[in-house]
C-alpha positions in Angstrom: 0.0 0.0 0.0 2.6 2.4 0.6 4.5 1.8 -2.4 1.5 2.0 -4.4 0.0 4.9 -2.8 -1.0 7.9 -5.5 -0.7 10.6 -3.0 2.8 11.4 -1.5 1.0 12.2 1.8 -0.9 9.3 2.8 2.2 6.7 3.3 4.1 10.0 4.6 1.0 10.0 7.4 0.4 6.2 7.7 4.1 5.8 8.7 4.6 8.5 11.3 1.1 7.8 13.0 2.2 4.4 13.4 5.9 5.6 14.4 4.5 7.8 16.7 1.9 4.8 18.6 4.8 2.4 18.7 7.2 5.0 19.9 4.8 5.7 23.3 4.3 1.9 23.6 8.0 1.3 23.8 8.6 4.7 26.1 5.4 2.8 28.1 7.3 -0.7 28.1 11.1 1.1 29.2 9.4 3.7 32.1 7.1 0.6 33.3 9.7 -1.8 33.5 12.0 1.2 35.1 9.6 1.5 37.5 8.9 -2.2 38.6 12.7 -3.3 38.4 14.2 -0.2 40.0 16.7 -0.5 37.0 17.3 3.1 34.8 18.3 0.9 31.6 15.3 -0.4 30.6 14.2 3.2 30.5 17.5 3.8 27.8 16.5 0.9 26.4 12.6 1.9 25.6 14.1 5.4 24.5 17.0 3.5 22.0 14.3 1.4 20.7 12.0 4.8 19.9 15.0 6.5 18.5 15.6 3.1 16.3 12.2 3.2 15.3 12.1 6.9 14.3 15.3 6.2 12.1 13.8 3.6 10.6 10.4 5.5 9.9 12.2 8.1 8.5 14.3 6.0 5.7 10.8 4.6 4.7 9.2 8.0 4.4 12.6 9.1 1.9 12.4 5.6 0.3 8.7 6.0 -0.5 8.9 9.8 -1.6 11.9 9.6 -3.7 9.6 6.3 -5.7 7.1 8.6 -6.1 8.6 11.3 -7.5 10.6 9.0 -10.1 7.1 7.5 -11.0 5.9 10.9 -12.0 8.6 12.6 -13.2 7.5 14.5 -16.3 9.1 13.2 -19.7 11.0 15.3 -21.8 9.3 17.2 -24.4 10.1 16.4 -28.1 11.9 18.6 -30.9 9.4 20.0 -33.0 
């Protein structure tokens, strides 16, 4: 769906909505287990994995864009 999307926007907003839910469930998971365990790393470790996570979402969004723009990229006119 994202590949074949027509409008630049809608895989642009599909993947950061979802970036953005999984990055609060992972901040959830770290702080949680923080807080049960007494042990600051899970805490990194929720906060590496959002960071990971908003890397990877933002490759996808380039990867997807830069498609779309060589899918429609006007021809060149002909000598008349």
């Amino acid at each position: 769906m994202i590949r074949s999307a027509k409008q630049p926007e809608l895989p642009v907003i599909l993947l950061e909505d979802l970036g953005a839910h999984l990055g609060l469930i992972f901040a959830l998971i770290g702080v949680s287990l923080a807080l049960i365990t007494g042990d600051g790393l899970w805490d990194a470790a929720g906060t590496a994995m959002t960071g990971l996570l908003l890397v990877a979402a933002r490759i996808a969004i380039s990867r997807s864009g830069r498609s779309f723009f060589e899918a429609t990229a006007s021809k060149p006119l002909a000598a008349g």
